[in-house]
N, C-alpha and C positions, 0 to 999 in steps of 0.2 A: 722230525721224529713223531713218531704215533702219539696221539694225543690222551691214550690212555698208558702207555710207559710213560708218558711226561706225569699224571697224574701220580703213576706207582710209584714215583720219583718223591713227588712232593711229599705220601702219605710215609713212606720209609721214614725219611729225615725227618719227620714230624713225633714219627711214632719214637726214632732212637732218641730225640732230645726229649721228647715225655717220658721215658724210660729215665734217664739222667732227671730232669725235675723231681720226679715220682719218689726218689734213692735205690730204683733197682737194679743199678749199674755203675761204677765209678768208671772215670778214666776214659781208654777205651775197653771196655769189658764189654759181653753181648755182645748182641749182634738181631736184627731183626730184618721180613723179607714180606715182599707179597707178589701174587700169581699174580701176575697180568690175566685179564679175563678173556678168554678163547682162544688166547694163544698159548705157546710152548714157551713164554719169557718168563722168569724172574726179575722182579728187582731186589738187592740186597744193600746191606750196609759195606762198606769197603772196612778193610782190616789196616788196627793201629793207628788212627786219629780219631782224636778227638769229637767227639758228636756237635759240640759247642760253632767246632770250625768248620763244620761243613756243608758245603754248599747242594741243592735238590741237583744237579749237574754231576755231584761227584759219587753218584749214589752206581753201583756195578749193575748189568745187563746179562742175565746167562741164558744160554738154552739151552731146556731141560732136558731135549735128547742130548744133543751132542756136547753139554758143557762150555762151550766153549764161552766166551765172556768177554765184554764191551764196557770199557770206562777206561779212567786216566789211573786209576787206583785198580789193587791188585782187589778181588772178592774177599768178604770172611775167610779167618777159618775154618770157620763150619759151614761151606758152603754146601759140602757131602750131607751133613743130616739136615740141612732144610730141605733140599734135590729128593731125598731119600723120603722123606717127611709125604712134599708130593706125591710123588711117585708115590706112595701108598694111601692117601689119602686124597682122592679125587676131590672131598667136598672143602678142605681146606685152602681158604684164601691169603691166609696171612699166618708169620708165624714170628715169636718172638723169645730170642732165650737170654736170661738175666743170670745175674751172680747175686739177687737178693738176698737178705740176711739171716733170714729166719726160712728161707725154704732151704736156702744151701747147708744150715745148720742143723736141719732134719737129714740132708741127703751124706752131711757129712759123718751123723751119728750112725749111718747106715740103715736110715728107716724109713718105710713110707708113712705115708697122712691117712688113716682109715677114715671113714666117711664119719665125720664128727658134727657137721653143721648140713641145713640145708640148704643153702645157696652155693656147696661143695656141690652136693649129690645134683643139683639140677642144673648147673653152670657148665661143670666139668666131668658131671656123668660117672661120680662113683668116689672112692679111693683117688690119691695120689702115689702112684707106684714109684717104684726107685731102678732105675734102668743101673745094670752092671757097670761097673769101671772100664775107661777103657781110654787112652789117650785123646786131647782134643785135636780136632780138625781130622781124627781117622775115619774110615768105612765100619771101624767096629762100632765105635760111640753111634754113629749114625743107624747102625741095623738095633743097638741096644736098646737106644732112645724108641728106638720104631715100634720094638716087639714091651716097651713100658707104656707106650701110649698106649695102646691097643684102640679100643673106640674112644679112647676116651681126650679131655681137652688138655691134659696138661701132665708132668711127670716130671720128678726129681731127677738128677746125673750127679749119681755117687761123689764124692769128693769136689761137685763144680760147683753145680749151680740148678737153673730151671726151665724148663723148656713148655711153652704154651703156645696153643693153636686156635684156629677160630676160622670163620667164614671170611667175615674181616680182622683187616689187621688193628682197627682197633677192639674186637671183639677176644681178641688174641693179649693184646695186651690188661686186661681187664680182668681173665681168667690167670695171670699172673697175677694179679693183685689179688685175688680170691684166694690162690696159692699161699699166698702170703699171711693175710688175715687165718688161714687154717692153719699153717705153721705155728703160727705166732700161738693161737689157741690151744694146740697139740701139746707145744712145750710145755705153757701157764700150768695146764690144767692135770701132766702130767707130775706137777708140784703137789698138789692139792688131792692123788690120789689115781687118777689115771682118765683118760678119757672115755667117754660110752659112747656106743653109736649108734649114729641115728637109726630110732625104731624099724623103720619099714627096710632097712637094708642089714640089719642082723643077721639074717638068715641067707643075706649071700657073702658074709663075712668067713674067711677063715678062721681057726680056734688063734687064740695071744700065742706070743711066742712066750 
């Protein structure tokens, strides 16, 4: 086998059991993927085990033209909005989507993360958007998530959970965690009064709801 799918192998199963370490994911929940470089492959997590029990071997193979997919396990799924994900973003090497606590309980209250901190605005490029409802493992969640990310690294899914991107996959999962920390702060601080945002991106804010 190619010795850099061997490697995309290793860094998946590395990156879903950090994900599990981390609490971004319980169970089998998530799911996370990276480009093989200069080729048309994926590598993905497989669906419905365990991240604990899995071996760099049992990690799925797609190609991204023709879908079609190589392992002993069946792909995510949401193998459609990682695929989808590519496909519109050329510079995106890795992508990883979580059921964190605190992003999914912004996405649940049906809100995005306005640009509050600055290791938001420079990390992940702005806002955290809230991409539309739309059942999981469909082509809709995958076009919604698309048109939420827009340039940017990361974005809410209505009633799931979180979806974050990056060059590498662990630059992907990092901006999750950014996700998080903004979450977290969103809610606090909307205790205490509401949150303000950062100075220099006021003026590309929309008016509150």
């Amino acid at each position: 086998m190619d010795p850099q799918v061997l490697e995309a192998k290793e860094e998946v199963l590395k990156t879903a059991q950090e994900m599990v370490r981390r609490g971004l994911v319980a169970g089998t929940s998530g799911n996370c993927s990276v480009r093989v470089p200069g080729t048309d492959l994926v590598v993905i997590t497989p669906t419905s085990i365990e991240y604990e029990r899995l071996l760099a071997e049992d990690m799925c193979v797609i190609d991204i033209k023709s879908a079609q997919a190589e392992g002993r396990y069946k792909p995510s799924i949401e193998i459609n909005m990682h695929l989808t994900v590519y496909e519109a973003r050329p510079e995106v090497g890795g992508i990883v989507h979580t059921h964190q606590t605190m992003g999914t309980a912004v996405a649940v209250a049906g809100k995005r993360i306005p640009p509050i901190l600055e290791e938001q605005v420079f990390a992940l490029y702005g806002a955290v958007e809230l991409a539309e409802y739309a059942a999981p493992g469909t082509t809709d969640l995958a076009g919604n998530a698309v048109a939420a990310l827009g340039h940017r690294n990361a974005c809410l899914l209505a009633h799931h959970g979180v979806l974050a991107v990056g060059q590498k996959i662990r630059d992907a999962l990092l901006h999750a965690e950014i996700v998080e920390r903004a979450a977290s702060i969103y809610i606090m601080s909307n205790i205490i009064g509401g949150p303000r945002i950062v100075p220099f991106m006021a003026d590309q804010e929309p008016p509150p709801e």
